[in-house]
N, C-alpha and C positions, 0 to 999 in steps of 0.2 A: 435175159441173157446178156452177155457182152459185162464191157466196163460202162460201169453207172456213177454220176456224180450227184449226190444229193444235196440241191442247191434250192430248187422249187421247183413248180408243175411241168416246167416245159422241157422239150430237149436238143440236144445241139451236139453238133457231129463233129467230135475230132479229127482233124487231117491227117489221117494216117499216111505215112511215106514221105513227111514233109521234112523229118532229119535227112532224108535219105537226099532228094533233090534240090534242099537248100545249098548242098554241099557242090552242084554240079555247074556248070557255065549259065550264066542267065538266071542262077539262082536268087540274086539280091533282091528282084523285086516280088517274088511269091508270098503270098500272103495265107496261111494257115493259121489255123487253131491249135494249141497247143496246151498241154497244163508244165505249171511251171512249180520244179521240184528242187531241192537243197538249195536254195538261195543263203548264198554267205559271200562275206567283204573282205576283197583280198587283203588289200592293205586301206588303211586311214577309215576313216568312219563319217557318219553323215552324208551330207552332201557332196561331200569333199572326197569319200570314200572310191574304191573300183570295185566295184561285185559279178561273180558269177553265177550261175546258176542251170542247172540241167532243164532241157524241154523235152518231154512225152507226148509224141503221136500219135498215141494209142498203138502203138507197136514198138517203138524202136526211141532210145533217151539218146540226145546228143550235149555235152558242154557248152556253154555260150557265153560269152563277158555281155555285158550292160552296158549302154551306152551312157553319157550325164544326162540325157534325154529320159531315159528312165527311170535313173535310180529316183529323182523327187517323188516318184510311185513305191518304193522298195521306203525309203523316209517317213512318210506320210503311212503307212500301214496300210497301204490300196492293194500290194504288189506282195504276195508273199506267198509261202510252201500252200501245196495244193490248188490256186487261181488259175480259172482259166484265161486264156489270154490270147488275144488276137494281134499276131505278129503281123505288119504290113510291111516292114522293109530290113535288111538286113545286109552285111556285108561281112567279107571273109579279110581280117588282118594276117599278118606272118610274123610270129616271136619265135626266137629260136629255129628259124626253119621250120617250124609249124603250120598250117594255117587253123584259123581261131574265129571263129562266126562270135560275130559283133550283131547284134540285137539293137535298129536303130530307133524302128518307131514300132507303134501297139499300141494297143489300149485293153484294160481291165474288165473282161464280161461275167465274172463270178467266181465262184470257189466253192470246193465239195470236198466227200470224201471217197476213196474208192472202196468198192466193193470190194469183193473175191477176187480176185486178178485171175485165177485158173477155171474160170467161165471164157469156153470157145466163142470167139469172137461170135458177134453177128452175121446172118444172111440175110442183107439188104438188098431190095434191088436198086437203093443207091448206091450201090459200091465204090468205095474210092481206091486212091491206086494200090495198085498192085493188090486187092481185097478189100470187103468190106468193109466202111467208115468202122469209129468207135463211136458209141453213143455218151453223150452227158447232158445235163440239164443246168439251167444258167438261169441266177432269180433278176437279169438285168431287165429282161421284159416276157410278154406272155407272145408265145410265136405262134399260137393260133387264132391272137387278134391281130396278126399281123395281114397287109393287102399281099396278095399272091407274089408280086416282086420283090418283097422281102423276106417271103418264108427259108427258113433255112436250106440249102441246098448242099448234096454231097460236100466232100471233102476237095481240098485246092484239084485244079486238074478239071472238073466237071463240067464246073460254070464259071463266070468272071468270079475273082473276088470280091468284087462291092455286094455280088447280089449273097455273100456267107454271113453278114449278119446286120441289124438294121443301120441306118446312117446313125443315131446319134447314141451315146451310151453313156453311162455314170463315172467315170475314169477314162481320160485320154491324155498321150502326151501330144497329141497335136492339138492347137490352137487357132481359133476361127476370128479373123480380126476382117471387119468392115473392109470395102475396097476405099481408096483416096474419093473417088467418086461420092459414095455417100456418107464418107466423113466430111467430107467438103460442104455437100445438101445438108446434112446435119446440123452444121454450125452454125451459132448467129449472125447474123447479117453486120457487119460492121459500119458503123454509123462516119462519117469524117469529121476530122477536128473542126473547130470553130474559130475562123482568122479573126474575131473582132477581139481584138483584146484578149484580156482572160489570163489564165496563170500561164501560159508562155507566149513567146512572141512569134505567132505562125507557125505553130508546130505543123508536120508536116500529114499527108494522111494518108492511114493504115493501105499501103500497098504490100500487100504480102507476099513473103518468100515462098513461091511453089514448092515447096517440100520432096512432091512428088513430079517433078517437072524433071523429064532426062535432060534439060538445058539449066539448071540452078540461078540462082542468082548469086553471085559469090558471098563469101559465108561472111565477108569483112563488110557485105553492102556498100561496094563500091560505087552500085547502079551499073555497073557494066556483066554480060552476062560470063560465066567461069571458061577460058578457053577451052577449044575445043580440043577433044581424045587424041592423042597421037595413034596413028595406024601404027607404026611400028617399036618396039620394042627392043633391044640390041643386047643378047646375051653374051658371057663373058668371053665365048670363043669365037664370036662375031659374026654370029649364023643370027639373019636376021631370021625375027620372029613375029610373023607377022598377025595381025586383027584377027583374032577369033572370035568373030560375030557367030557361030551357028555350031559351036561346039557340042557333042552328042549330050544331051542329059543325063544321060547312064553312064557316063564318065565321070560325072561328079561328085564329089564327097561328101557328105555334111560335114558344118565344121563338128557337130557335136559326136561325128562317127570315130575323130581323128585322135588317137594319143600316142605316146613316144612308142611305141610299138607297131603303127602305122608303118606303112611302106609304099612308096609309089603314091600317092594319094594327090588329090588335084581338088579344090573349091573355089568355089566361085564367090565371093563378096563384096560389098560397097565398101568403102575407106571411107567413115562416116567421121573420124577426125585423125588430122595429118599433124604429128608437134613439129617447133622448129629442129633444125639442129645443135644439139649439146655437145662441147667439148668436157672431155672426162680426164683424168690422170689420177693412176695409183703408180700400187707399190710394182703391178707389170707393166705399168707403162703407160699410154695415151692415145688418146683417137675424138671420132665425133659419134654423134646418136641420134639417131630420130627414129620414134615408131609412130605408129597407124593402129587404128581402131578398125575391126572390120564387121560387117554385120553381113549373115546371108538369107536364103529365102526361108528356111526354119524359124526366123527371128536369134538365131544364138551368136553371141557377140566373141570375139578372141580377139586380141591385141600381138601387133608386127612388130618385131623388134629390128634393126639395121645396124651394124655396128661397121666403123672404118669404111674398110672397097666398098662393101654393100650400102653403105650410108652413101658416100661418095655418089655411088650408079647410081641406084632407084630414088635418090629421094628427088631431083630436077624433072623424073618421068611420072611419081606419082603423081594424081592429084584428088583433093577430099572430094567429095561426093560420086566420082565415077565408080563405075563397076568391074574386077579387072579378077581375073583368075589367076591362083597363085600355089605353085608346088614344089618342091625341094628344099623347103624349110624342114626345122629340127624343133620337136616339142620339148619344153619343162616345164618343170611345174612353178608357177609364184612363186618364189621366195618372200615377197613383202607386198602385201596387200598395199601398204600405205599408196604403192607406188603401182599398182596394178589397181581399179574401181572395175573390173569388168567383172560378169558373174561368170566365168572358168576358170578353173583350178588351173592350166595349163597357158603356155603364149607360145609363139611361132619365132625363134629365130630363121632371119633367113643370112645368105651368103651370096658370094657373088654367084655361084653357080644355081643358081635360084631361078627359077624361069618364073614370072611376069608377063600375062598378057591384056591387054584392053581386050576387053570384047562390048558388044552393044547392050545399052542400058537395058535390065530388066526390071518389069513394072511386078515384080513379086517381091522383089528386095526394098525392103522399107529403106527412107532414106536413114531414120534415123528412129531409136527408141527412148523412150523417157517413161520413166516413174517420176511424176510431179509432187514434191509436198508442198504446203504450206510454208511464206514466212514464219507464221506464230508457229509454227511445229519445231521450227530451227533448236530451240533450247530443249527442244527433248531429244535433238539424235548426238550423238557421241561423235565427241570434238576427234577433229582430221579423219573422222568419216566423209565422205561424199555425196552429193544429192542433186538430184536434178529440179528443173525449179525453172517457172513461167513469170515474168513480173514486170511491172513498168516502170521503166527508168526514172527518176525523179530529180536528180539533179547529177552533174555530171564534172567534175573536178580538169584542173587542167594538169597535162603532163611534168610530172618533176622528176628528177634524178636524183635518186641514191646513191649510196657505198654499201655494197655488197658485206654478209659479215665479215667477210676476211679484207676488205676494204679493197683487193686490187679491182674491183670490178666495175662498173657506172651501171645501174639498172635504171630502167624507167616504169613508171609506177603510175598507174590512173584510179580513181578511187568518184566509184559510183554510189550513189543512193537507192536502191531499188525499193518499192511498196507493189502489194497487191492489193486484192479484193477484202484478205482480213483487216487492214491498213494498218498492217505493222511493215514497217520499213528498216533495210537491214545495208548496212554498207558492205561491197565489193570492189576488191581488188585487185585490176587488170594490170598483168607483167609485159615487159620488152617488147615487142613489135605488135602485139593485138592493144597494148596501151598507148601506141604509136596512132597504130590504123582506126580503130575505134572511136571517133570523135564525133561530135554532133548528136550524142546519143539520147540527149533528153526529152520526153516524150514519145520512145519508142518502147515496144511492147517486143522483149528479147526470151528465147528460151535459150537454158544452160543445161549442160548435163558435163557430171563429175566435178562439178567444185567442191572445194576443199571446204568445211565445217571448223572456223575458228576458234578462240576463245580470250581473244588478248585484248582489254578492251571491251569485255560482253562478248555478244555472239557477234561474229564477221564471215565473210564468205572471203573466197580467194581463188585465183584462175589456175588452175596447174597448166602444167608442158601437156598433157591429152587432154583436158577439158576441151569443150566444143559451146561456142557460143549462135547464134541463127537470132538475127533481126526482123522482127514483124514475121514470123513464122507463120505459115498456113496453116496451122491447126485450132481445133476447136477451144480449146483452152484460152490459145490467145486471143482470139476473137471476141470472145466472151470478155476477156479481161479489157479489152480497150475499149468495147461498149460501156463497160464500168467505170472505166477512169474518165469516158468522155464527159458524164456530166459534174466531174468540178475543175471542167478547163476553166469557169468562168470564174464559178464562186470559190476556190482551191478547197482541199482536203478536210475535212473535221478533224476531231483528235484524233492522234495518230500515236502509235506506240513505236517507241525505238528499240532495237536490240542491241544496237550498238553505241556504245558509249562515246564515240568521236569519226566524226566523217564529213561528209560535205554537204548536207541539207540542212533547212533550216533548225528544224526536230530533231538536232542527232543528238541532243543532249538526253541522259533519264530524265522520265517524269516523275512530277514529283511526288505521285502515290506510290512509285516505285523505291522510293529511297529508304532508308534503313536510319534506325537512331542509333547513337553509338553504345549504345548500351545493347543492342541484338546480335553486335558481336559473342558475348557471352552465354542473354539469356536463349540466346537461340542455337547454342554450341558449334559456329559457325568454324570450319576448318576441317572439324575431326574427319569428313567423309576421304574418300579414295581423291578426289578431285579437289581445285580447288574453288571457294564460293568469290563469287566479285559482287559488291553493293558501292551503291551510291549514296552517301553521307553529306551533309552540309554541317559542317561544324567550325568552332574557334579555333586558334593555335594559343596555350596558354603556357606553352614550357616549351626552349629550343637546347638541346644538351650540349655544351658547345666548351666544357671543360676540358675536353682533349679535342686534337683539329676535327674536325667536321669533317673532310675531304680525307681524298686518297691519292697517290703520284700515279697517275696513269702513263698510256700509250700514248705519243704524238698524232700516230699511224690515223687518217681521218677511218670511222668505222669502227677502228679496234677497241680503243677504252679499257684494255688490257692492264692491271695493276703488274707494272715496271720493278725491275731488284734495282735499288740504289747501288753502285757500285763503288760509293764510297773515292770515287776518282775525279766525281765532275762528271760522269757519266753514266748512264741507265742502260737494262737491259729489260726489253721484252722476250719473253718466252716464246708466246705465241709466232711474233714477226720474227723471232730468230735473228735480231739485230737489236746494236746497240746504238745510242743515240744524247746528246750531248745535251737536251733537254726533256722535260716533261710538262704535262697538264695536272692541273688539279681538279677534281672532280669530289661533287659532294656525296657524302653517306652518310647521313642526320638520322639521329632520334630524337623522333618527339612528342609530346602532348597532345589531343585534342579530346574540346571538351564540346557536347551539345546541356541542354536541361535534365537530360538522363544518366549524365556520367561522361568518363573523361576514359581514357587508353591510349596504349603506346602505339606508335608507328613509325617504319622506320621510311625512309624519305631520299631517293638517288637525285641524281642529277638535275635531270631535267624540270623535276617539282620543285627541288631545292631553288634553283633560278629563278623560279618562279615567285618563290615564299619571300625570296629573301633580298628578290631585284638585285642582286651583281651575280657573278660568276664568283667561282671558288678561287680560282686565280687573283680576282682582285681582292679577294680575302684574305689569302694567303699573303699578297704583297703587304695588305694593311698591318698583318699579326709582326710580318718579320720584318717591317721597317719601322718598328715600334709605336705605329700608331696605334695605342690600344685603345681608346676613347671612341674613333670613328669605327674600330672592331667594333667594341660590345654596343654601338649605336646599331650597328644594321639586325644584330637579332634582338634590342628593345624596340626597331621599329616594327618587328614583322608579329609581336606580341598582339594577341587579343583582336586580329584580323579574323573573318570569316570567311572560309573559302568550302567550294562543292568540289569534292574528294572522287576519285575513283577507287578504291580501295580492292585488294587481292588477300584473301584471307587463308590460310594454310598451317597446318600443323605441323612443325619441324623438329628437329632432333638437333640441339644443341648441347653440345661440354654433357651430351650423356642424358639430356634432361627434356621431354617432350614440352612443346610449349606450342602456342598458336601465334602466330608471327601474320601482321597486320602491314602489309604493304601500300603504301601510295602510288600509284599508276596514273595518275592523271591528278592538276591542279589547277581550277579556274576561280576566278575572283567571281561574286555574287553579279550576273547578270539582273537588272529590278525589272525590267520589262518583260525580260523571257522567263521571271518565277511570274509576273502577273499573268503574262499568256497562258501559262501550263496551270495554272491555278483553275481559270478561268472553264480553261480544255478540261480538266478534273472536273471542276460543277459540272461543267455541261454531260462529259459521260454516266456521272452520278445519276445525273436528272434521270437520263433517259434509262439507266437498268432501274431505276423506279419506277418508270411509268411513265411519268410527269412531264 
């Protein structure tokens, strides 16, 4: 009799009444069984997508939206028409003056088919509310090898909900992660560095960032601990606001409950990274920016945006690492990934009327999350993608300044060496005030999370405005890795592989099994792909093209390098600068020859290699052509003939006068180092040996 689901032997009791009372005060946290019926995606698809779907009580169907907590179950094909499904928490949104039950967390206990639907219910003497449960069967496990505290019990209402179905099951959106405690027990013991000598001078020893410490270490590793919380908070109508240490839990939101449909809604999360302030201007106008990274006790991550007042207020009151409850912000969805690394489709405008409160740390909120890959895995993620990533500092450059591309700006720039355990070593570069503060870094064991994935160069990493950096981390990963790097403080590194073609280590050069002949330009049809290939070459220069000028009239402007309109008056215009100007630079744009034993091809050759090739600037070139010295002219490109130089080369297939062709660019030009091809030679046998055995 009744509804049956045929799934396997056992059975398992629908909560009947549970549309009924989800719907009622106190309904959020009820936790019933349910089958889950018409699942379909309102708008977008995927991950990305919003889905609804009806739930069955065994008596009574209510509408429900899907939280992003779910749908990876609805994706994945766990989550679909006919499943049963244990709902643990829920909440009631309002669109249109509706209200709208939002489905937060669950997990997947099977899936059947129904019978007969016009079979009268059961007479159980477990009854659930308001009449007897429905019956169904669920092939997640056998419930009469289950011990008596986990045998299935009526329908919500009865008994507690923990004791309706066993603790652990095949499908869950929640997530059981170790406490700090025995992550901590877990990890390897970290050994201290070694002051006699050795590859640095006194490195310092692994004292690590508490991670989970409600007192932080500051994230710049200053050695002083991060100030302490302000009790109060000042909103914009000047009603102070004061410390909500002991805020009701049932007040609380998840972030992953919340979408522009939300209303009233309050969460609680860490600011696991704070950017600087950015000033902006367009076509409406001008202001400043800063957001925030936030993470809550679900593990789900959303990103704070600030703009103007709001930037102005909150950004002197936040601070990273604390924990601070936050409501009256406005949801949208991403527009550009490039510039959002979080996984939600959604971020948090706030305003000034935004309320902000500190409350006391909670040890449920992780400080922070990472997916770690590999250096060596760098060339297989997709460039201005993101990545998090554990590794020890290797060498460490000193601060220089820039010109911004538009030139009015002074950036400062620090350029790190990192290696891990696969000892491939990859350069990073740190921007404006973290390339400031960040100093003394060599030797220290740093985790990253969201830097940017290069490609200029080879592979490069890069810090954005939210990346988050943490020195000598308390986690297991690091610890593991500075027991690894500790034993070649004395004897330094073995072969080592670079990804990057130019940086601040000894190694940032390719090696030389890495390099390409110039003939693999062709037979290996390098260009045609969507991307483009970069190789390192060592070859001659045997032709400079040099029958029309070499160079081009640039921009004075320092930065810009902008090709100038002659004005025919004595005077030049830049486009870009939008001003004119009573001189110009010359800058070189060369074609030319190289050849290795394999063959010879074209390359075309800018500035900076040109000065390189040719030892003067284009400038003094130009003065030698038009002050009719032409003898000392055709001297400087006979002398730069039949030289060998190691290339950095950018290979690409381009659309010229109508005509595809693959276009061979020079990125980099250095004269043959003999010691450092003997070293890498050397580094080559030795790796040889040893994937042979030997």
């Amino acid at each position: 009799n009744g509804l049956k689901f045929k799934i396997c032997m056992s059975q398992f009791q629908l909560s009947r009444g549970f549309c009924e009372k989800v719907l009622l005060p106190g309904g959020e946290d009820l936790s019933g069984i349910v089958r889950m019926e018409n699942i379909s995606c309102i708008s977008g698809s995927g991950m990305s997508g919003k889905y609804k779907a009806d739930i069955f009580d065994g008596r009574e169907r209510l509408t429900t939206t899907l939280s992003t907590q779910i749908v990876p179950l609805i994706v994945n094909n766990s989550l679909k028409n006919n499943t049963i499904f244990r709902i643990d928490k829920s909440m009631i949104s309002t669109h249109q003056g509706k209200g709208v039950v939002v489905l937060l967390k669950g997990a997947v206990l099977g899936e059947g088919d129904v019978l007969p639907m016009n079979s009268p219910p059961p007479t159980s003497a477990l009854g659930g509310l308001n009449g007897p449960p429905a019956y169904g069967t669920i092939n997640s496990f056998n419930s009469n090898n289950l011990p008596p505290q986990q045998q299935p019990q009526a329908a919500y209402g009865q008994y507690p909900p923990q004791q309706l179905y066993p603790p652990q099951q095949q499908y869950s959106t929640q997530q059981q992660y170790p406490t700090p405690q025995q992550q901590f027990m877990n990890a390897p013991t970290a050994s201290p560095y070694s002051t006699s000598g050795g590859l640095y001078n006194n490195p310092p020893p692994y004292q690590a960032t508490n991670v989970y410490n409600t007192n932080p270490t500051n994230i710049y590793n200053s050695g002083q601990p991060a100030r302490q919380e302000s009790n109060y908070l000042n909103p914009p109508s000047g009603r102070p606001v004061t410390r909500n240490d002991y805020m009701d839990a049932g007040k609380i939101t998840p972030i992953s409950a919340i979408n522009p449909y939300s209303q009233k809604w309050t969460i609680k999360a860490r600011i696991t990274s704070k950017s600087d302030i950015k000033k902006w201007s367009n076509a409406k106008g001008e202001g400043t920016v800063f957001s925030i990274d936030l993470l809550d006790a679900e593990n789900t991550e959303i990103r704070g945006t600030f703009f103007k007042e709001a930037c102005e207020k909150f950004f002197p009151m936040l601070e990273q690492g604390k924990v601070y409850t936050f409501s009256g912000g406005q949801l949208k969805l991403v527009q550009n990934k490039q510039f959002n690394n979080l996984k939600n489709q959604y971020e948090i405008m706030f305003s000034v009327q935004s309320e902000i409160r500190a409350v006391i740390d909670d040890s449920n909120i992780k400080p922070q999350t990472y997916s770690f890959v590999k250096i060596n895995a760098l060339n297989d993620c997709d460039v201005n993608s993101t990545v998090d990533l554990v590794a020890v500092v290797r060498d460490s450059s000193e601060v220089v300044e820039i010109n911004s591309k538009t030139g009015n700006k002074a950036l400062q720039k620090r350029d790190v060496t990192l290696i891990d355990d696969t000892l491939t070593e990859v350069r990073l570069t740190l921007w404006g005030e973290k390339a400031v503060q960040l100093k003394d870094l060599t030797g220290r064991v740093i985790a990253l999370k969201g830097v940017k994935v290069g490609d200029y160069g080879g592979r490069n990493l890069g810090m954005l405005n939210s990346s988050s950096l943490v020195i000598n981390p308390n986690l297991p990963e690091a610890l593991a890795l500075f027991n690894w790097q500790s034993q070649y403080v004395n004897t330094g590194y073995p072969a080592i592989e670079t990804l990057s073609t130019s940086g601040t280590g000894a190694g940032s050069a390719d090696l030389i099994e890495k390099r390409k002949w110039v003939s693999a330009i062709r037979d290996e049809s390098m260009g045609m792909g969507e991307k483009p290939d970069y190789i390192t070459i060592k070859a001659s220069v045997n032709y400079i093209k040099h029958d029309t000028d070499g160079f081009y009239i640039a921009c004075p402007t320092p930065g810009c390098n902008k090709k100038v309109t002659d004005l025919m008056n004595g005077g030049y215009r830049c486009e870009k600068c939008n001003k004119e100007f009573d001189s110009c630079l010359r800058r070189y744009i060369l074609s030319i020859q190289m050849a290795d034993f394999t063959g010879n091809s074209w390359f075309s050759v800018f500035n900076d290699a040109g000065e390189k090739m040719l030892g003067c600037t284009a400038q003094h070139l130009y003065e030698l052509k038009s002050g009719g010295n032409d003898e000392a002219y055709e001297k400087v490109f006979a002398d730069a003939l039949f030289k060998t130089h190691v290339v950095k080369v950018r290979v690409k297939q381009e659309t010229v006068n109508d005509e595809m062709r693959v276009k061979s660019t020079v990125m980099t030009m250095n004269d043959v180092d003999i010691l450092s091809e003997c070293k890498q030679m050397l580094n080559a046998i030795e790796k040889y040996a040893v994937k042979a055995g030997k």
